[in-house]
C-alpha positions in Angstrom: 110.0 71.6 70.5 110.4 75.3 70.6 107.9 76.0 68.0 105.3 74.0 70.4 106.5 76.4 73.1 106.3 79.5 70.6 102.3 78.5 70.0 101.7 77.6 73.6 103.1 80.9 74.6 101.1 82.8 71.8 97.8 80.8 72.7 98.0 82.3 76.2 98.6 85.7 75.5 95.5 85.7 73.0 93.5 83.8 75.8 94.4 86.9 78.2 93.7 89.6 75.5 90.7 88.0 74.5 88.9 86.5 78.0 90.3 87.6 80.9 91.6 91.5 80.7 87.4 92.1 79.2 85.9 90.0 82.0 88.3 91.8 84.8 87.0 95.7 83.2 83.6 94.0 83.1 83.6 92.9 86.7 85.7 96.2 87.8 82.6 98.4 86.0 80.3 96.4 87.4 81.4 97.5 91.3 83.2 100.7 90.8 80.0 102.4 92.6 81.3 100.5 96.1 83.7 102.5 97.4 87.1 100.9 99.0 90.8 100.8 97.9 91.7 101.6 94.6 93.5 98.3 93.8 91.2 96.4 94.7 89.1 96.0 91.9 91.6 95.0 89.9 93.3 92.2 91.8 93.3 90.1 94.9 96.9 90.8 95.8 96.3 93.0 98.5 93.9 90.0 100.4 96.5 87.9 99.8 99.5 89.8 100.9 97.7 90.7 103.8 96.5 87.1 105.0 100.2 85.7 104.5 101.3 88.6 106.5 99.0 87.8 109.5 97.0 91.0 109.4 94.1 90.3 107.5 91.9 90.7 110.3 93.3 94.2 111.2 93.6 95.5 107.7 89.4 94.2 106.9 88.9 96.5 110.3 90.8 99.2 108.6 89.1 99.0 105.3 85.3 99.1 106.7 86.1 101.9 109.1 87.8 104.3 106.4 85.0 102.6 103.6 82.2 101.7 105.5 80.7 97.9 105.7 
């Protein structure tokens, strides 16, 4: 059992090294010319935090003043 855990865990760490962290600099390079908070290329944490924190709509207001549309 633990050595089908071992390979599970192993298969998903080469999944993220090998597909997702070169897709995620692909996309980020692709829009670093827009301009808008640093984080945000990266990850949707901020969106998220933000709409389960009720002040998505606020914060989006924020973000185009100090960014532009």
């Amino acid at each position: 059992m633990a050595l089908i855990t071992n390979t599970l865990v192993a298969a998903i760490v080469v999944l993220l090294l090998v597909y997702v962290v070169p897709a995620r600099i692909k996309a980020y390079n692709r829009l670093a010319h827009i301009k808008g908070p640093p984080t945000t290329g990266w990850s949707k944490a901020w969106l998220v935090r933000n709409q389960f924190g009720g002040k998505l709509c606020t914060t989006l207001i924020d973000v185009a003043r100090k960014y532009g549309k």
